[in-house]
C-alpha positions as CSV (number, residue, x, y, z in Angstrom):
1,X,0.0,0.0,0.0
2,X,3.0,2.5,0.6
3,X,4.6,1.7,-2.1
4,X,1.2,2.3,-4.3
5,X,0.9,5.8,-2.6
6,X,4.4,6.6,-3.0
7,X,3.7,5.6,-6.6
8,X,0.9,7.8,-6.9
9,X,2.7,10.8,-5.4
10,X,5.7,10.3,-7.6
11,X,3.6,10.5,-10.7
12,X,1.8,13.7,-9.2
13,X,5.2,15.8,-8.3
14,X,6.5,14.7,-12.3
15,X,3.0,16.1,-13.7
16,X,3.1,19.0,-11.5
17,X,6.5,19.9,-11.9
18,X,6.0,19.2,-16.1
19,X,3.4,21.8,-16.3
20,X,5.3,24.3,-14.6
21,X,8.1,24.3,-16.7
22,X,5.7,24.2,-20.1
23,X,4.4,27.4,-18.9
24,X,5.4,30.5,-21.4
25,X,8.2,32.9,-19.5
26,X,6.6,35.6,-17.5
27,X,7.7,39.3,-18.8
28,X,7.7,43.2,-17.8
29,X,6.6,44.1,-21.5
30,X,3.4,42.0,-22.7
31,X,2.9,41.2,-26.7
32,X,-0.3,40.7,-26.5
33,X,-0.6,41.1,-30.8
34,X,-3.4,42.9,-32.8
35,X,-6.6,41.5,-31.4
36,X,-8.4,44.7,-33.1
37,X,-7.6,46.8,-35.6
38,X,-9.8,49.7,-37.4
39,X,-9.2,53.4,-39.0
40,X,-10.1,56.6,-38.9
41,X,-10.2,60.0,-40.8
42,X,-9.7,63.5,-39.0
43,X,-10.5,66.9,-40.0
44,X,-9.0,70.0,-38.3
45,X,-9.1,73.5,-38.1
46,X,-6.0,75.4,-36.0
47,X,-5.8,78.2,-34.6
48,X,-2.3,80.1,-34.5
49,X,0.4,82.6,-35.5
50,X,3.2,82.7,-37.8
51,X,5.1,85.9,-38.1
52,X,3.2,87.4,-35.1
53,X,0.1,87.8,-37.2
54,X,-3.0,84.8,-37.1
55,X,-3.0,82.3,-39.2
56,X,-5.7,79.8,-39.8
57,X,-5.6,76.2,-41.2
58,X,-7.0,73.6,-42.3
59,X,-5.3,70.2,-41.5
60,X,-6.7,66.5,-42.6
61,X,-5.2,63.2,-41.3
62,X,-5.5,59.8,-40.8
63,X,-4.3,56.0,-41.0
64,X,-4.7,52.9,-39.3
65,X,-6.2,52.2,-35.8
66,X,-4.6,49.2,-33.5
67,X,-5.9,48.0,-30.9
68,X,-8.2,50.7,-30.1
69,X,-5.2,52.7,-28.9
70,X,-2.3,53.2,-31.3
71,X,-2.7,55.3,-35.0
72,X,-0.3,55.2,-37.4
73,X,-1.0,57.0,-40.4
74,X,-0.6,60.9,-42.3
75,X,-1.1,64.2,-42.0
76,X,-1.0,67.7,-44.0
77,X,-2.2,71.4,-42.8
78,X,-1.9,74.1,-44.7
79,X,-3.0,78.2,-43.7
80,X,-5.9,79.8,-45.7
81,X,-5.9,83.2,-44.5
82,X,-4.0,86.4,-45.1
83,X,-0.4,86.8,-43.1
84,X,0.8,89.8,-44.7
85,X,4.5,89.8,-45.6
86,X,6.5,93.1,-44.5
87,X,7.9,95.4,-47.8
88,X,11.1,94.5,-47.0
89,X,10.7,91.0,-46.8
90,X,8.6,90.7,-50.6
91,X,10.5,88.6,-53.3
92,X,8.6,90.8,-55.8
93,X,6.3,93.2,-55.9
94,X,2.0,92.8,-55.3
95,X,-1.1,94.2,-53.8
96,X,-1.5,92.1,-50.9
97,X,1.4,89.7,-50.7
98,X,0.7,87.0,-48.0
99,X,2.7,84.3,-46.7
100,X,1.9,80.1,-47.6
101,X,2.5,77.9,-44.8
102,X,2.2,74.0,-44.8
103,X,3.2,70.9,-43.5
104,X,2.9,67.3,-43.9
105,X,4.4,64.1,-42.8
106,X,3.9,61.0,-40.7
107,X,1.3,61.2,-37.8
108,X,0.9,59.1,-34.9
109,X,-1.8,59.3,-32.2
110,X,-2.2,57.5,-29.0
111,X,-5.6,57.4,-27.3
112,X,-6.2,56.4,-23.6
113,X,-9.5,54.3,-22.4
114,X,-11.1,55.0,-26.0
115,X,-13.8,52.7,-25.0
116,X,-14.5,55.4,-22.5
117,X,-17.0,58.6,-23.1
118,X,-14.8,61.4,-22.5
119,X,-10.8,60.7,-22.6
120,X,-7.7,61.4,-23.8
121,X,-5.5,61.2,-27.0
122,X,-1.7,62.4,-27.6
123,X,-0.7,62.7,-31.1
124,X,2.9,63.8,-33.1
125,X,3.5,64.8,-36.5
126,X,7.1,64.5,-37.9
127,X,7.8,65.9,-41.2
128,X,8.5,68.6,-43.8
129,X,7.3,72.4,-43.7
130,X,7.1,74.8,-46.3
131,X,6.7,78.7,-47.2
132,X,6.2,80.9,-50.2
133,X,4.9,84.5,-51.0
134,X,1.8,85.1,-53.5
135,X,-0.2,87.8,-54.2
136,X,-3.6,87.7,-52.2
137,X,-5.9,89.5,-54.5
138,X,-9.7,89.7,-54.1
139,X,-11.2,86.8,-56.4
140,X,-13.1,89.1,-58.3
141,X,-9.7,90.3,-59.5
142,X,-8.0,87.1,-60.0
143,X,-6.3,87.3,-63.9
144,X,-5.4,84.0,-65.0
145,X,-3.3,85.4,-67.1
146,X,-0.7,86.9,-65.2
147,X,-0.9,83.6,-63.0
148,X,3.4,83.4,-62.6
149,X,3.6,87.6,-62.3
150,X,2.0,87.0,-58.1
151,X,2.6,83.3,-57.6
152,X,6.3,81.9,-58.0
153,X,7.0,78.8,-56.2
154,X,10.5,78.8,-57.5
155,X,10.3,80.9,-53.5
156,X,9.0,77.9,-51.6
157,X,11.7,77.0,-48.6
158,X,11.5,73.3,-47.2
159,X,12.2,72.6,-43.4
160,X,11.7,69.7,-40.6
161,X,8.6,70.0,-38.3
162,X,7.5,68.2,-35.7
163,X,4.4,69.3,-34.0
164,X,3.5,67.3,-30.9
165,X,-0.3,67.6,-29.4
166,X,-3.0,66.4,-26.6
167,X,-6.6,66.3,-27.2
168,X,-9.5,65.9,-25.1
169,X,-11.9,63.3,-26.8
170,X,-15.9,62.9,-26.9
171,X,-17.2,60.0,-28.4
172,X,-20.6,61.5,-30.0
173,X,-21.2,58.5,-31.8
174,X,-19.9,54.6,-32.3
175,X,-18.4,56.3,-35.8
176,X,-17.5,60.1,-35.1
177,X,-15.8,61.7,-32.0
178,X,-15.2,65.2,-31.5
179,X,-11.6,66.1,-29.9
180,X,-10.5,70.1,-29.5
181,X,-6.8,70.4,-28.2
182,X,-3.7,72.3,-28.4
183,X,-0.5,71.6,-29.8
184,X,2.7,73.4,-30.1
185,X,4.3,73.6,-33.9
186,X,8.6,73.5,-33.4
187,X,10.0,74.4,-36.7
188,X,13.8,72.9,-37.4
189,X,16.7,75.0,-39.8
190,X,13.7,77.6,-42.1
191,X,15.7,80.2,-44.3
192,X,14.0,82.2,-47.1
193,X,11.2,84.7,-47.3
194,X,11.8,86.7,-44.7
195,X,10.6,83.7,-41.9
196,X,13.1,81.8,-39.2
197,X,12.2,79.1,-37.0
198,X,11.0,81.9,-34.1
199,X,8.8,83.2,-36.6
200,X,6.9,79.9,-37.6
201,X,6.8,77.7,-33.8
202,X,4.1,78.6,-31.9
203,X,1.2,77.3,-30.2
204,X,-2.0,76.1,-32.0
205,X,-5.5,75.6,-30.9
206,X,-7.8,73.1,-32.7
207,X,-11.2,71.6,-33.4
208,X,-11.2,68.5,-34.4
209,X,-13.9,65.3,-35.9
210,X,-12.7,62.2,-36.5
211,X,-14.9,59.6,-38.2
212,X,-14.3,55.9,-38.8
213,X,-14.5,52.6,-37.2
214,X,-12.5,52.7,-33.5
C-alpha cells in the first residue's frame, strides 16, 4: 500500500513539476498582438500665429487604428488666410502679398480608455514644412493670365517639423468623435522669405472630428 501511494505521489510531483516548466516565461513588457484593428479620418481647423500675425488652417489626417489605442498614419495642414508679408521681406512686388505655410508628414496618435466617453489622446506629426509668398488678390480680380507675375514657387523654402499635441476626446457616436486640443508647432533650420524658425513655432489651438470605425 505505501509503495502504491508513494507511486501515486511520484507521478503527481512529475505532472506537477512538467506543467510548470511548459508554462510560457513571464515578462515586464506584454505582446499581446493585434486583437483589433480599425481606422479613422480626421478633419481639423487650428488656430495660431506665424510671423506674429493669425493664421488659420485647415489640416486633414489619418491612418490605421490598432488595438483601439495606437494610429499610425498621415497628416497635411496648410493656412488659408491672409499673413501679410513686410515690404522689405517681398520677393517681388503685389497688392497684398501673403505668406503660404504647410506641412505634412507622418502622424501618430495615441488614445487612452477609448472605449471610455470622454478621454484622452496624444498625437505627433514629424515631417517637412514649407513657405512661399503670393499675391492675395480679391477673387473678383484674379487674372489668369498673369498667373506666374503673383505666384512663384521657385520661392518655396523646405524645413523639418514636428508638431507634438493632446486632445481631449468625446465619443458623440460609435463612428465620429469630437476632440479640440492644443498643440505646439517646433520648426527645425527655415531660411527664405523673410521667416526663421521663431517666426513659424508657436502654439495652435484646434477643433477636431474624426470619423471611422474605432
Amino acid at each position: 500500500m505505501k509503495k502504491t501511494i508513494l507511486s501515486f505521489t511520484f507521478i503527481f510531483c512529475f505532472v506537477a513539476l512538467t506543467k510548470t516548466f511548459a508554462q510560457d516565461n513571464q515578462t515586464i513588457f506584454q505582446n499581446r498582438g493585434i486583437y483589433r484593428s480599425g481606422g479613422y479620418a480626421a478633419i481639423s481647423n487650428k488656430f495660431t500665429k506665424i510671423n506674429g500675425d493669425y493664421a488659420n488652417m485647415a489640416e486633414i489626417y489619418g491612418g490605421w487604428f490598432i488595438n483601439q489605442r495606437f494610429m499610425l498614419g498621415i497628416g497635411a495642414a496648410a493656412t488659408t488666410n491672409h499673413i501679410p508679408v513686410p515690404l522689405n521681406k517681398q520677393n517681388f512686388p503685389g497688392r497684398k502679398m501673403t505668406y503660404q505655410y504647410g506641412q505634412f508628414g507622418l502622424m501618430t496618435e495615441y488614445v487612452f480608455a477609448s472605449t471610455r466617453k470622454v478621454h484622452f489622446t496624444a498625437n505627433l506629426l514629424t515631417g517637412a514644412g514649407f513657405t512661399m509668398q503670393y499675391d492675395r488678390r480679391d477673387v473678383e480680380d484674379w487674372d489668369w493670365d498673369d498667373f506666374d507675375d503673383r505666384y512663384d514657387d521657385d520661392d518655396a523654402k523646405c524645413f523639418f517639423v514636428m508638431e507634438p499635441g493632446v486632445q481631449a476626446e468625446f465619443n458623440l457616436l460609435k463612428w465620429m468623435r469630437f476632440s479640440p486640443g492644443v498643440s505646439y508647432r517646433k520648426a527645425f533650420n527655415a531660411k527664405g522669405n523673410g521667416l526663421t524658425d521663431g517666426d513659424l513655432s508657436n502654439i495652435s489651438y484646434n477643433l477636431t472630428l474624426k470619423f471611422g470605425r474605432f
